[in-house]
N, C-alpha and C positions, 0 to 999 in steps of 0.2 A: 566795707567788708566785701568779698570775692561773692560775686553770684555762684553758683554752683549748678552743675550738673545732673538732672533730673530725665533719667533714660526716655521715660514713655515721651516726655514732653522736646527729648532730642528727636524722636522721630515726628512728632507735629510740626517741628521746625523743619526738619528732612524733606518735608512733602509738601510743607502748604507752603512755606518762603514767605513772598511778599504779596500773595493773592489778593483778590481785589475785597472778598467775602471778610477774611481774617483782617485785612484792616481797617475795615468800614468800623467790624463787630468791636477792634479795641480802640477805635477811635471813641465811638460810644460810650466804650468801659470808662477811659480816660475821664473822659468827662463826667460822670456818675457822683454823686453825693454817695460815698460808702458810709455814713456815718449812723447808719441804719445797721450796718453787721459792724462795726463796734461795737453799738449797745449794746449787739444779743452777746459779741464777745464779754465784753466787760460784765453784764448778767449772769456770763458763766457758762456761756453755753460753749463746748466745746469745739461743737463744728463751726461755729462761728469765727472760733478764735481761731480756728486751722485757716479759714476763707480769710479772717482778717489777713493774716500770713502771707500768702500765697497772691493775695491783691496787693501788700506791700513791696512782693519780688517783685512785679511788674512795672514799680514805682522805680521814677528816676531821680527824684525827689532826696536833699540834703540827709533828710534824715528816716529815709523810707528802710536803710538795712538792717539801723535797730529797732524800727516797731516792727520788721519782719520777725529777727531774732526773739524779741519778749511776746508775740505771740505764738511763735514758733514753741518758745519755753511754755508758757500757759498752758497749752494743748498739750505737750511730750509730759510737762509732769501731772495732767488729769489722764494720764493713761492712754492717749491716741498714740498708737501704732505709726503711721504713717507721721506725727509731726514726728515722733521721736527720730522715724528716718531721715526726714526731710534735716531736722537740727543735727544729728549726728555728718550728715553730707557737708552742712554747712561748715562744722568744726573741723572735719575732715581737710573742708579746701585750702584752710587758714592756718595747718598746725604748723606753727613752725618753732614751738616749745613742748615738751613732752607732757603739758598741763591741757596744751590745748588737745593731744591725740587723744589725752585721756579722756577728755569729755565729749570727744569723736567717740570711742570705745561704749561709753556709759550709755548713750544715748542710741546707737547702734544697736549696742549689745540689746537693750530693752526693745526694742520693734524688732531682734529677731527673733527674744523670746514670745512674743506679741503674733510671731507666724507674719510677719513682713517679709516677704520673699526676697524683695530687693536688699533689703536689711540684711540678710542673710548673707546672699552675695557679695555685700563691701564690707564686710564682716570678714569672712574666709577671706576677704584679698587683704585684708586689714592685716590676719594674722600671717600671713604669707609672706609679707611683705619682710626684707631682707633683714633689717632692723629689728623687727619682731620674732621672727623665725620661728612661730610655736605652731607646725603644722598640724601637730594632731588634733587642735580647735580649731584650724580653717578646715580640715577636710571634715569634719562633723559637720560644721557649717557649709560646706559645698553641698553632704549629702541632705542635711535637710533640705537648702532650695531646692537641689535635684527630684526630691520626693515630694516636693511641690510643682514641677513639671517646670522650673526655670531649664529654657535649652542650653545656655552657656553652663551652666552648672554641669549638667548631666555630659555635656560633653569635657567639660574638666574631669570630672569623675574616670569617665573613659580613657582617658589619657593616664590618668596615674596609678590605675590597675593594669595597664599596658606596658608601660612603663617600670612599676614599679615604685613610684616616687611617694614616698610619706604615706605609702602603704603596699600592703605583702600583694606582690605580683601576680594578677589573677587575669589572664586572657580571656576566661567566660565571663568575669565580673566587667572586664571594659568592653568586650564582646554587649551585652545587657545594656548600659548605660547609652552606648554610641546606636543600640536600638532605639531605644527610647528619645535620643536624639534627632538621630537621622529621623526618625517616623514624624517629627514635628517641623523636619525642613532643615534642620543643621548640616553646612554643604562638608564641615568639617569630621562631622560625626558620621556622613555620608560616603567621606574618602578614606578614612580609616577604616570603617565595617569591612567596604568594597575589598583593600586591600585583605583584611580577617577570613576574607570568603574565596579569597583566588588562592590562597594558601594553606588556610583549612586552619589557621591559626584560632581556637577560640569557639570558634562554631563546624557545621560541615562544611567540607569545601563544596564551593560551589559555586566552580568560575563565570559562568552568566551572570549570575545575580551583582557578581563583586565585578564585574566588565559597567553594567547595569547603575550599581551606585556609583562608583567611579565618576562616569559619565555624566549624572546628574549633580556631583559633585564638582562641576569643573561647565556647568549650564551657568551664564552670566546672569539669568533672570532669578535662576535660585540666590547665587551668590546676595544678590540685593536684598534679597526677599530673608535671607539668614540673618544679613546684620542687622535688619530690623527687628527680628525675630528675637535675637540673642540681646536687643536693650531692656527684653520683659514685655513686651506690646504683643496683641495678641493678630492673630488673622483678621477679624470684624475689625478692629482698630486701623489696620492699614486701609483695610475696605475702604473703612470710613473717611481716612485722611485724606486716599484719593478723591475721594468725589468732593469734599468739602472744600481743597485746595482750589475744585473748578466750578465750586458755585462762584454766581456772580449777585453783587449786592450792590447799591447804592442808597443815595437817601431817601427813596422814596419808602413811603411805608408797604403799600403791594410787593416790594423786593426783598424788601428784611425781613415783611411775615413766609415770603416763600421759602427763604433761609433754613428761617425758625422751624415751621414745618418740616424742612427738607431732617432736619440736626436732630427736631423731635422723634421723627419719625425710627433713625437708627438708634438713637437712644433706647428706645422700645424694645427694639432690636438686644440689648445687652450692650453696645458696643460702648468702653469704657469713657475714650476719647467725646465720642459724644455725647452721654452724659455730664463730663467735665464742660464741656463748652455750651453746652442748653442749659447748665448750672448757668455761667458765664451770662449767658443771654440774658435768663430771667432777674439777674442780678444789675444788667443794665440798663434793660426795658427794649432789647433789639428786637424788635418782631413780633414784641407781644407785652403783653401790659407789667409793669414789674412786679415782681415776687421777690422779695429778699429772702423769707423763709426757706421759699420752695427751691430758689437758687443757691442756697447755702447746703440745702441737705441733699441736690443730684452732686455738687461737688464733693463733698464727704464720699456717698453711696460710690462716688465715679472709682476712687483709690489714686487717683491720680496725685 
């Protein structure tokens, strides 16, 4: 079966590559006895069975894409939000009969009623999509993410109040939305305003300000800084990725506790990415003594 595509974890790849930290820590993983979070899977625990999951993706192993899938199912039907996205993504990748979109749709559909943000977003593109054409369920579901502070969302939104598209033509409604955009870093939602404000289309004119975003709209540091933005990852996440891409690890244990430390420390912090990966740690024993427990449930808290 197709790996699939898992935004926040496109940008961990975007930044870290092949750093010397990131491969020590899965070198580690690799090697790890998981059969300690089976148990708790197979006992029923649910973030277990997510972690089983999600340590399966990572498998390159004969038969590692359907115990990803059967616990991927375990978790989406004891109600976890994020497997249901994660399985919905998977069916997603593989439909190539209208049974399998359907159980893309089912699975989706439930993590975005679940407040799965991302769910939401490949949801509306689900319905968007040419084949399906039922736009007035993808823009409900555009505006829920966008009311969950997703930037792509809120810059779609903007767009088709602008526009007009698959809803009544509202200049101050796409005016609002490409605020809310742009104020989060969207270079797109930033050149549009920009334009809104030199011509008074929407808001007051007010050629400065729309000279103003423009220009930060067409800045190549922002540009980067959006597409990361628009995969769902927050600010403290890219923080994070950067510095973590340039820790340095090898095998001695003073290097991989200063890691640990380092991961722990932004973890603390709230940063998503890194409680996904201090999960990670404690689950392999990198830098610190192992916790299957405790590494089971920072990955759950992470949403990753």
């Amino acid at each position: 079966m197709m790996k699939f595509f898992i935004p926040i974890l496109a940008v961990a790849s975007l930044l870290i590559g092949d750093m010397s930290v990131a491969q020590a820590e899965g070198d580690t993983q690799r090697g790890v006895d998981t059969s300690a979070v089976i148990d708790m899977a197979e006992a029923g625990n649910v973030c277990a069975q997510y972690v089983a999951a999600v340590l399966y993706s990572e498998d390159a192993s004969e038969f590692a894409d359907s115990e990803e899938e059967l616990w991927l199912i375990k978790a989406a039907d004891n109600g976890m939000a994020r497997a249901q996205y994660r399985l919905g993504l998977l069916y997603l990748a593989v439909a190539n009969t209208e049974a399998d979109g359907e159980k893309a749709r089912k699975y989706l559909h439930q993590a975005a009623e679940g407040r799965e943000v991302q769910a939401q977003r490949f949801l509306a593109g689900y319905y968007d999509a040419p084949h399906i054409a039922r736009h007035e369920e993808a823009t409900y579901w555009w505006r829920k993410a966008a009311e969950q502070g997703l930037i792509i969302a809120q810059t779609e939104l903007g767009l088709r109040y602008e526009t007009g598209t698959h809803v009544t033509q509202s200049y101050e409604g796409a005016a609002k939305w490409y605020l809310e955009a742009a104020s989060q870093g969207d270079v797109t939602a930033m050149g549009q305003l920009g334009q809104m404000y030199l011509t008074g289309t929407g808001v007051d004119k007010n050629e400065s300000k729309g000279r103003e975003l423009i220009a930060a709209s067409q800045s190549e540091e922002n540009y980067r800084k959006s597409i990361i933005l628009s995969l769902g990852s927050t600010e403290a996440d890219v923080d994070f990725l950067a510095r973590y891409a340039a820790m340095k690890a090898d095998d001695t244990e003073e290097s991989q506790q200063s890691v640990f430390n380092e991961v722990r420390a932004e973890a603390e912090k709230g940063a998503s990415m890194a409680k996904f990966m201090l999960g990670r740690m404690y689950i392999s024993g990198f830098g610190t003594e192992q916790d299957i427990g405790k590494g089971v449930s920072l990955i759950c808290e992470s949403g990753v």
